[in-house]
BASE-221198 format. One record per residue (C-alpha): chain; x, y, z. Coordinates in Angstrom, 1 decimal, padded with zeros to 4 digits, always signed. Layout:
{chain = A&c1 = X&c2 = Y&c3 = Z} .
...
REM end
This chain:
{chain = A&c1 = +011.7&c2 = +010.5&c3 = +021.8} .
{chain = A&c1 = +010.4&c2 = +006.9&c3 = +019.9} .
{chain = A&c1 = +012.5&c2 = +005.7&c3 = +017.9} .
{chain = A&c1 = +011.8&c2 = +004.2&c3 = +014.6} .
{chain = A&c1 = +012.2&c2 = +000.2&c3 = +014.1} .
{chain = A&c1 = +013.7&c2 = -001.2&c3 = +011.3} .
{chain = A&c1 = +012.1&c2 = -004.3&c3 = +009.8} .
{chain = A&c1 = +011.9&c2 = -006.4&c3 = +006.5} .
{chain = A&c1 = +009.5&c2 = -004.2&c3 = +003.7} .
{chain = A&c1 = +007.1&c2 = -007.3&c3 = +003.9} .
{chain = A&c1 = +006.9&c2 = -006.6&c3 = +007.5} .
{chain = A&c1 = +006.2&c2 = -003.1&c3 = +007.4} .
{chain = A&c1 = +003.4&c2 = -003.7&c3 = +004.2} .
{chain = A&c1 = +002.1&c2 = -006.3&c3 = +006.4} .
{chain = A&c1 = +001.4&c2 = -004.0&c3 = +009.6} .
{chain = A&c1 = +000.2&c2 = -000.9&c3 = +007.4} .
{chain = A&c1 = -002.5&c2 = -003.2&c3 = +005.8} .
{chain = A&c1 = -003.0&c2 = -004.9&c3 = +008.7} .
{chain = A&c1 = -002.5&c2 = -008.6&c3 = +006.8} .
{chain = A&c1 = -000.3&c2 = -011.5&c3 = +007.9} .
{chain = A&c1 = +003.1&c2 = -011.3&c3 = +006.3} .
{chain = A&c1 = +002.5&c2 = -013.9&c3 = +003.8} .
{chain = A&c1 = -001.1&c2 = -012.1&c3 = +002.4} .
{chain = A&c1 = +000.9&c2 = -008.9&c3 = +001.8} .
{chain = A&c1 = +001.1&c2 = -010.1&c3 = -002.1} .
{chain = A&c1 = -002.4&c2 = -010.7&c3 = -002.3} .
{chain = A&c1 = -003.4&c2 = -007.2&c3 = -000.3} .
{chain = A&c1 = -001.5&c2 = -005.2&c3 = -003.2} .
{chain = A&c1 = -003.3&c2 = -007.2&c3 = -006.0} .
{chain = A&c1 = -006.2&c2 = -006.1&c3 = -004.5} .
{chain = A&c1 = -006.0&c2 = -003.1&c3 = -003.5} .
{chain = A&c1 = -004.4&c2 = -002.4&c3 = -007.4} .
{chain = A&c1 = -006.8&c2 = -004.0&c3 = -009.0} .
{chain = A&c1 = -009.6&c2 = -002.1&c3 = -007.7} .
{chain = A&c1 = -007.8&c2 = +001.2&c3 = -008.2} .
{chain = A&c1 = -007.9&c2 = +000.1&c3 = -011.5} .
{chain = A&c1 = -011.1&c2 = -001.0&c3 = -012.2} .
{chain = A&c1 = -011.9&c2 = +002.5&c3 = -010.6} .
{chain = A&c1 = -010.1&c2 = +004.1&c3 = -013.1} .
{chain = A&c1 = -011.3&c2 = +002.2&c3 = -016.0} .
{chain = A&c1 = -014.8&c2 = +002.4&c3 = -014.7} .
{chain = A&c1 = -017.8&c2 = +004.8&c3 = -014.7} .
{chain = A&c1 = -017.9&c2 = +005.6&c3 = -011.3} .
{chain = A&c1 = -019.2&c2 = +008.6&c3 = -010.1} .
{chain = A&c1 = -016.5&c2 = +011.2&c3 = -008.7} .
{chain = A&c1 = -018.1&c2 = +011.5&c3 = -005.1} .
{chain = A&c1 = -019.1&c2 = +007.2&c3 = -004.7} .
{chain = A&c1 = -017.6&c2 = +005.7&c3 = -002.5} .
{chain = A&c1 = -015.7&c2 = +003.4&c3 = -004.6} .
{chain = A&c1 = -014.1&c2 = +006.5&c3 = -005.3} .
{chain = A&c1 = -013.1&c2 = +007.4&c3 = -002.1} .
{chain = A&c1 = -011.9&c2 = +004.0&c3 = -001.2} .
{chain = A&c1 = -009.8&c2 = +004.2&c3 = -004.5} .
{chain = A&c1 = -008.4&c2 = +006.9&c3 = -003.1} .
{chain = A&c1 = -007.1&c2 = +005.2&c3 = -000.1} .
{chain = A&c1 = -005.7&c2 = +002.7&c3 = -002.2} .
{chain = A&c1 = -003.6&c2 = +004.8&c3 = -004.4} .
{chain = A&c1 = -002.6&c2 = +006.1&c3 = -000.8} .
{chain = A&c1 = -001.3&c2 = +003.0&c3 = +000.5} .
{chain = A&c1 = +000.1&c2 = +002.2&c3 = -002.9} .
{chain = A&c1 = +002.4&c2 = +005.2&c3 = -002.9} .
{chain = A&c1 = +003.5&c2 = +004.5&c3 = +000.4} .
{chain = A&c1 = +004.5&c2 = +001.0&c3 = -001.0} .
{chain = A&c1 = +006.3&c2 = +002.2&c3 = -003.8} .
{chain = A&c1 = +008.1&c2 = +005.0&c3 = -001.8} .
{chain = A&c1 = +009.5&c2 = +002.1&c3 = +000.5} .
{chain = A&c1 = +010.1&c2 = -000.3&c3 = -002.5} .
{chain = A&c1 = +012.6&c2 = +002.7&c3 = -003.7} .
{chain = A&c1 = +014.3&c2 = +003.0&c3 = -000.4} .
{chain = A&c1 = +014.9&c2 = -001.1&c3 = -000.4} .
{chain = A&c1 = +016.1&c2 = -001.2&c3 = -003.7} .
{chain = A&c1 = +018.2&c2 = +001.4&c3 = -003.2} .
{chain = A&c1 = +019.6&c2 = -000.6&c3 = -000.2} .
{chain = A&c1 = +018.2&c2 = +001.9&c3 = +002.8} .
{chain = A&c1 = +016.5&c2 = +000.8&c3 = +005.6} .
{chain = A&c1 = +012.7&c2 = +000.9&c3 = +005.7} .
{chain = A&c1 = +011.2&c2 = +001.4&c3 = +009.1} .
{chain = A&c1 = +007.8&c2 = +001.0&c3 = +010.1} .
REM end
């Protein structure tokens, strides 16, 4: 049975985006601002900048769900 590690949140952002620790700020602009520009956009349902904005609003849930967990003073494991 693995166990989980537990680890800073940057840390764990860091090796879900697969970015250095100090781009993690830089990877969620990103990836929010193209969700966003998605959403504000004309893009076709079935583009790929659809799909991709998908994945972002993936990875940006999993953020959030960790960013409740530290805030609430649990531990966030990778």
């Amino acid at each position: 049975m693995s166990r989980r590690r537990s680890t800073g949140l940057s840390a764990v952002l860091a090796e879900r985006f697969g970015v250095a620790e100090d781009q993690v700020h830089d990877e969620l602009e990103a990836r929010l601002g193209a969700l966003w520009a998605t959403l504000t956009g004309d893009a076709p349902a079935d583009s790929a900048q659809v799909a991709t904005a998908h994945g972002d609003l993936w990875a940006l849930s999993g953020f959030v769900a960790d960013a409740r967990r530290a805030l609430a003073g649990k531990e966030v494991a990778a």
